[in-house]
ZAMARGU-4260 file (C-alpha; in steps of 0.2 Angstrom, whole numbers, plus 5000, padded with zeros to 4 digits):
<rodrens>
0) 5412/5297/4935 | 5423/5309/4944 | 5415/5326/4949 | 5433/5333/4953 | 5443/5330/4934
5) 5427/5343/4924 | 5422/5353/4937 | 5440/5359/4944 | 5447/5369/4929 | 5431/5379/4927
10) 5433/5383/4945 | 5449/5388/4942 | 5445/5399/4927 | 5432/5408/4939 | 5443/5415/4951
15) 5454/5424/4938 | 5440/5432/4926 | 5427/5433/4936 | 5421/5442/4953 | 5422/5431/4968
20) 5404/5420/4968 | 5397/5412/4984 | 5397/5394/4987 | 5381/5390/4989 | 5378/5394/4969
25) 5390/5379/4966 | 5381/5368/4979 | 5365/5371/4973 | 5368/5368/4957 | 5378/5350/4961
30) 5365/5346/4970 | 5352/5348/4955 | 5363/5338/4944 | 5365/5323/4956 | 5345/5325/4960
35) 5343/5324/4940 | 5356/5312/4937 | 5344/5299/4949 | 5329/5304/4943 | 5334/5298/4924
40) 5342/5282/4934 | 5325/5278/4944 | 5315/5282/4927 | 5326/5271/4918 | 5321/5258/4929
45) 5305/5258/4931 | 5301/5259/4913 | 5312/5243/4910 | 5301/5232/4922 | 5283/5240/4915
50) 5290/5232/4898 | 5293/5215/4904 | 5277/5204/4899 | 5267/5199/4916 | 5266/5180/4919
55) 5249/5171/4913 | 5242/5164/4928 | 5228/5151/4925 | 5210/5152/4929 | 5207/5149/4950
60) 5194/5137/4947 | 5200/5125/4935 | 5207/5107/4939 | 5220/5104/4931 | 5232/5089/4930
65) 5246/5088/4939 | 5262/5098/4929 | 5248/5104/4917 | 5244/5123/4916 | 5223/5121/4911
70) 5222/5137/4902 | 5213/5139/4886 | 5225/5142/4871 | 5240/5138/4881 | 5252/5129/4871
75) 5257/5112/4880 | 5272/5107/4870 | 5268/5108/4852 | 5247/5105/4856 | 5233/5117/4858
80) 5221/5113/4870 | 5209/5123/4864 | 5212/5115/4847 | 5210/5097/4853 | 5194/5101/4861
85) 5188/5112/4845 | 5190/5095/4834 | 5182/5083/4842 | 5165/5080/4836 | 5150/5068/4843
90) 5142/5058/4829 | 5124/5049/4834 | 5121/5037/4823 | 5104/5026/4820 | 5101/5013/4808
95) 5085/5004/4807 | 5078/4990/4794 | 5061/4995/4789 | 5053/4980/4784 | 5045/4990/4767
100) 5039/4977/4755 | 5022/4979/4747 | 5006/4969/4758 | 5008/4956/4745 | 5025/4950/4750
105) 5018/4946/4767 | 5021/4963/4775 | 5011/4969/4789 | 5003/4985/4796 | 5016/4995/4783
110) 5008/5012/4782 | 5003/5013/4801 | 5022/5008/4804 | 5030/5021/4792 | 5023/5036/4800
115) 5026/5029/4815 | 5045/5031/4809 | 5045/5046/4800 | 5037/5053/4816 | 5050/5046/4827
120) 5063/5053/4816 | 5054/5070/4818 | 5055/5070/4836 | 5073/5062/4840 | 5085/5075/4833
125) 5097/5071/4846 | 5104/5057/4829 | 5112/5067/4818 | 5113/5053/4804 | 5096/5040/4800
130) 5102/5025/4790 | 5086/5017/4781 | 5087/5000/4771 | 5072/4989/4763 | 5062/5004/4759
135) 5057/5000/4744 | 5041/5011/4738 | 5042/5028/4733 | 5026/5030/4743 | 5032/5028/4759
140) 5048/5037/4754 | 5037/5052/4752 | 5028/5049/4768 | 5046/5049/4780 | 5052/5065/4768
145) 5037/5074/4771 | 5038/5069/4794 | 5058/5072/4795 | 5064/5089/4805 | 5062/5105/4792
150) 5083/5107/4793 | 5086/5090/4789 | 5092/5083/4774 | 5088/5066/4765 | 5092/5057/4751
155) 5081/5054/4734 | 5073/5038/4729 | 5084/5039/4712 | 5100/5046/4719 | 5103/5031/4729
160) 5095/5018/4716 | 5096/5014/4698 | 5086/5025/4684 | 5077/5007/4679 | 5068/5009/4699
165) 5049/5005/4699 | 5045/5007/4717 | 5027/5012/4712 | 5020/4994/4709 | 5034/4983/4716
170) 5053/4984/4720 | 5061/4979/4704 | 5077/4986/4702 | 5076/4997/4716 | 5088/4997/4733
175) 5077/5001/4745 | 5092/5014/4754 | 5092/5030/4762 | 5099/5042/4771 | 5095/5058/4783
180) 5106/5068/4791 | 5106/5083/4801 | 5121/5091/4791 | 5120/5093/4770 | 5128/5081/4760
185) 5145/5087/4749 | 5146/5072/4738 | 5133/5055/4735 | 5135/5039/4726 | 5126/5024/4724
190) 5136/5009/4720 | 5124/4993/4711 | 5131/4975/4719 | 5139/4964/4707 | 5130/4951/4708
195) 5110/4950/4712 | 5105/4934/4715 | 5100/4919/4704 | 5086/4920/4690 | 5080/4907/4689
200) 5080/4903/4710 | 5070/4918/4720 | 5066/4938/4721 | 5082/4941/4725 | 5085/4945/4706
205) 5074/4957/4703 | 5081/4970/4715 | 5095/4980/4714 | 5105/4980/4732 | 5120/4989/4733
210) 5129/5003/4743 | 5125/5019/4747 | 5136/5033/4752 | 5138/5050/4757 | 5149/5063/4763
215) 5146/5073/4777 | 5156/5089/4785 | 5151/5089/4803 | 5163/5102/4805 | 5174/5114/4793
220) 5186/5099/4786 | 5181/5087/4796 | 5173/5072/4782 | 5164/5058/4787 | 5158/5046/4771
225) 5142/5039/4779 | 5135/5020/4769 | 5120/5012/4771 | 5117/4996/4764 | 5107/4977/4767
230) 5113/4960/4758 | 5105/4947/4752 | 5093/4939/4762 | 5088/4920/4763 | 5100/4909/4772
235) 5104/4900/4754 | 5107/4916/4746 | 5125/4918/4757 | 5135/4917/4740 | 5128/4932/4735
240) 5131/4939/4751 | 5151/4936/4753 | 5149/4943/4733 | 5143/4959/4740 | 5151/4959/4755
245) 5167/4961/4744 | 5158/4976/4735 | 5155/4987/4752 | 5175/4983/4757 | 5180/4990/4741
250) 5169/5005/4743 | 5177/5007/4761 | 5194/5006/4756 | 5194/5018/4742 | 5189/5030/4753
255) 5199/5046/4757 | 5185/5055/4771 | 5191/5057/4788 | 5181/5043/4793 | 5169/5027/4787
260) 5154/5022/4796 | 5145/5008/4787 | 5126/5002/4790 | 5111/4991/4788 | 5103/4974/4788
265) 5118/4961/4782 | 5108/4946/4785 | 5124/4936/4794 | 5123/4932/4812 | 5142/4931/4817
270) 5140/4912/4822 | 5135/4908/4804 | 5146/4897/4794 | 5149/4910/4778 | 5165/4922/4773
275) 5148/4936/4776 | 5154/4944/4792 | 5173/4938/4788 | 5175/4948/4775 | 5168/4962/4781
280) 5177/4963/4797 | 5193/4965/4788 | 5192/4979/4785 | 5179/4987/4796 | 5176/4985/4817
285) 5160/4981/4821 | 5154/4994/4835 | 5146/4984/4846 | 5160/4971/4850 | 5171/4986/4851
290) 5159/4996/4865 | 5158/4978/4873 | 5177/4975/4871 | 5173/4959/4860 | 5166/4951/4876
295) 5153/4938/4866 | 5144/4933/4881 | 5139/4954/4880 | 5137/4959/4862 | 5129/4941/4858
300) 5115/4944/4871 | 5099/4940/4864 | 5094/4957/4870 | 5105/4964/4860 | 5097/4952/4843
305) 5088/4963/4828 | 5079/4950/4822 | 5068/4936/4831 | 5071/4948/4848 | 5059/4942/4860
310) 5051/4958/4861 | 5048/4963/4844 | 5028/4960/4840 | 5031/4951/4825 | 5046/4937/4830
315) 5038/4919/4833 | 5039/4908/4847 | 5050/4896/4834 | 5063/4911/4829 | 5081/4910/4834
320) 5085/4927/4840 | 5101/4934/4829 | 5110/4950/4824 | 5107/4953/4807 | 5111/4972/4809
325) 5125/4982/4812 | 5134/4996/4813 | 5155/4995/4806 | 5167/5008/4803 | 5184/5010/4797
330) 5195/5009/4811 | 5208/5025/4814 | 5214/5033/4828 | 5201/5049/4828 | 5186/5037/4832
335) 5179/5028/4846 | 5165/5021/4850 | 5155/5029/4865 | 5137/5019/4865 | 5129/5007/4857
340) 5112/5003/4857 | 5098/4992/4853 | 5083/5002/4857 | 5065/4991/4856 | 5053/5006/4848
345) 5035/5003/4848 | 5018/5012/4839 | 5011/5023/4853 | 4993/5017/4852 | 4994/5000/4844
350) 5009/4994/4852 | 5017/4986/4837 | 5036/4985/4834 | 5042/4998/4821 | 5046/4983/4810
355) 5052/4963/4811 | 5070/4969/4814 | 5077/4981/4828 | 5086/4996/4826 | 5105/4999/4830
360) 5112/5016/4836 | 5128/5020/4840 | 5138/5036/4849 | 5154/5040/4838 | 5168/5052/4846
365) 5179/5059/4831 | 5195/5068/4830 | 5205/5074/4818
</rodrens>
């Protein structure tokens, strides 16, 4: 801008009509402007820089990868940490065979052995899910519903069983299954085998096994189906179990939960010379060749056996130990398996092994 093109005529103009004024008015008066004139510039400035947003700097004490900004909610590309971290979930699983026949069928120390359980379950609320086969009576159903943790929540004898289900007297058409979990279940189902076992041959007949299932949120969105199941028993009974074995794959694969775990008793060791375990495996993974990284001089221990374990109380000197129990689950890429376990529980006083098979747990990382 130049001062001398605007301020020149009006100095002109003052001379002719107007008395004679000192300079130092006309110095003062520049000197304001100019004053003014970088005042606004400065304030201009200023308020430019104050609107600019600050950088985010991360936290001083978290370790961060290197070229990775470790702060939460910062978006890495098109990922949320914070999300990542807010849907992955821990599932404790535990699945135990609990030898629940009347004393008639050969059973031994039932009742002491059942509270024993119930009371275990009371007191281990680090699982989140208990998977129960071959409880047959509605007696000592009753006895672990009345011993589980107040805000835990387990399946009825009928909703995971036939209407035809004695379970008073014997275990005709019953299935022996079910469930607790810590979190409430949206959806159950109970799926009856195909095929039972021969009429005219042994017990197996007269009892219903099948497949149950339910659906668990651990968190909002996040759907786990859960099954419990045990095949036929008796190693001449392995038709039957392929036949079921069938049944629990096509339960697996119509499923449209976030994940599938599968347990029970499947009376198959995998060395055995039947489509059992063939069949099952493919569609499911097995959880303990997966935590061993199918290493079979690891995951076929006889430490690791569930049934004729050497240090169950009720396995013979003559017993060949075997796995008879697992836990599967539908392979995806939001699951992994962080433990497996098989844990050798014992009464506190007597001594005496919670049942004639071992339990299984496993330690389930999920994501969605």
């Amino acid at each position: 801008m130049s001062n001398s093109g605007e301020t020149e005529p009006l100095l002109l103009t003052s001379r002719i009509s107007a008395p004679r004024q000192p300079r130092a008015s006309y110095a003062v008066c520049l000197s304001i402007f100019v004053v003014g004139c970088v005042g606004l510039t400065v304030a201009i400035t200023w308020s430019y820089r104050e609107s600019r947003p600050e950088p985010n700097p991360g936290p001083e004490s978290t370790t961060s990868s290197p070229g990775i900004q470790a702060t939460p909610g910062l978006m890495l590309g098109p990922v949320n940490v914070s999300s990542i971290l807010l849907d992955t979930i821990t599932l404790n699983v535990f699945s135990l065979m609990v030898w629940g026949s009347p004393g008639s069928f050969g059973t031994e120390d039932k009742e002491l052995r059942m509270e024993a359980i119930g009371n275990y379950i009371g007191s281990h609320t680090e699982y989140d899910v208990f998977l129960l086969n071959d409880l047959w009576m509605r007696g000592d159903h009753e006895k672990i519903r009345s011993l589980i943790p107040e805000d835990y929540h387990m399946s009825g004898v009928g909703q995971l069983a036939l209407r035809s289900c004695d379970g008073l007297a014997a275990p005709e058409f019953c299935s022996g299954l079910a469930i607790i979990s810590k979190y409430p279940f949206k959806d159950i189902e109970f799926l009856s085998f195909t095929d039972h076992g021969d009429f005219f041959w042994d017990y197996e007949y007269f009892l219903r096994r099948g497949a149950g299932r339910v659906r668990i949120e651990p968190s909002p969105g996040h759907t786990v189906d859960v099954i419990v199941t045990a095949l036929a028993s008796i190693d001449y009974n392995y038709w039957y179990r392929e036949s079921q074995a069938k049944d629990v794959v096509g339960l697996v694969t119509k499923s449209d939960a976030d994940h599938v775990i599968v347990a029970g008793d499947f009376n198959v060791d995998p060395r055995d010379n039947e489509n059992t375990y063939k069949t099952l495996k493919s569609e499911l993974t097995d959880a303990v060749e997966e935590f061993y990284k199918n290493d079979s001089s690891k995951y076929l221990d006889p430490a690791l056996s569930t049934f004729g374990n050497v240090k169950n109380t009720y396995s013979s000197k003559e017993q060949h130990p075997v796995a008879y129990d697992y836990i599967w689950y539908r392979a995806s890429n939001g699951i992994t398996v962080a433990d497996f376990q098989v844990p050798i529980l014992r009464t506190e006083r007597e001594e005496i092994s919670f049942s004639d098979h071992e339990a299984v747990t496993a330690k389930f990382q999920l994501s969605k």
